[in-house]
N, C-alpha and C positions, 0 to 999 in steps of 0.2 A: 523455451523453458530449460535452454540447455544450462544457465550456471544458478538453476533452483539449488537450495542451500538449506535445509533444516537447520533453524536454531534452538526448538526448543518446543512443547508441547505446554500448553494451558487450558485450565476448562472456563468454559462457558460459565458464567454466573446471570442471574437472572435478575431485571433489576426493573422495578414496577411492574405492570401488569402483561406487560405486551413487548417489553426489549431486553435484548440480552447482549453483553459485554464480556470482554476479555480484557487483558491486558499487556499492553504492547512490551513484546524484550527488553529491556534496559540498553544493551548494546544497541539494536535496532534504534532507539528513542535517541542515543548520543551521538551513534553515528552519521544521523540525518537532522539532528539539531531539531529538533521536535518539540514544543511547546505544549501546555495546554489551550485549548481552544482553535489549533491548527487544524483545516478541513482536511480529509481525503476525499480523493474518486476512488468509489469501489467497481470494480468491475468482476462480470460473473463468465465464467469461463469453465472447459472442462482440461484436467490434465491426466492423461492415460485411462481417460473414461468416467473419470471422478468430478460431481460436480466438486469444484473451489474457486475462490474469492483471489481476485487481486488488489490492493490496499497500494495507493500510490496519495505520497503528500501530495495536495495542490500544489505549491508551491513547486516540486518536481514536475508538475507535469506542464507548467507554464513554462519553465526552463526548457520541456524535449519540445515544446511548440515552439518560442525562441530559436532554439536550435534549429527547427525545422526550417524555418522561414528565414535563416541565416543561410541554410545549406541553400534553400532555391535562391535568394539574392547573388549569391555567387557563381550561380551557375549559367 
């Protein structure tokens, strides 16, 4: 978590009976070419004791497996 980066603070809205939403940064949404309908993997983790959420586009995380499997092929 060394290059965590605050961009910005959002509330929680509530949306039917049982989910609740946010809304992702604009910057965040341009800089990663973001879509509607693009999945994430949420992963649940703690940082400095706190539970928090990690949000990784699919599409990101098939690239760091890509990458991975590139790095062992080379090796």
């Amino acid at each position: 978590m060394d290059n965590m980066q605050k961009i910005d603070e959002r509330k929680v809205m509530k949306y039917g009976s049982y989910t609740h939403t946010f809304v992702l940064p604009s910057i965040y949404v341009s800089d990663n070419k973001i879509n509607s309908g693009d999945l994430f993997m949420i992963f649940r983790t703690q940082v400095n004791g706190i539970d928090a959420l990690i949000l990784i586009p699919k599409i990101k995380e098939q690239q760091m497996e890509n990458n991975n499997l590139k790095r062992e092929t080379a090796a």
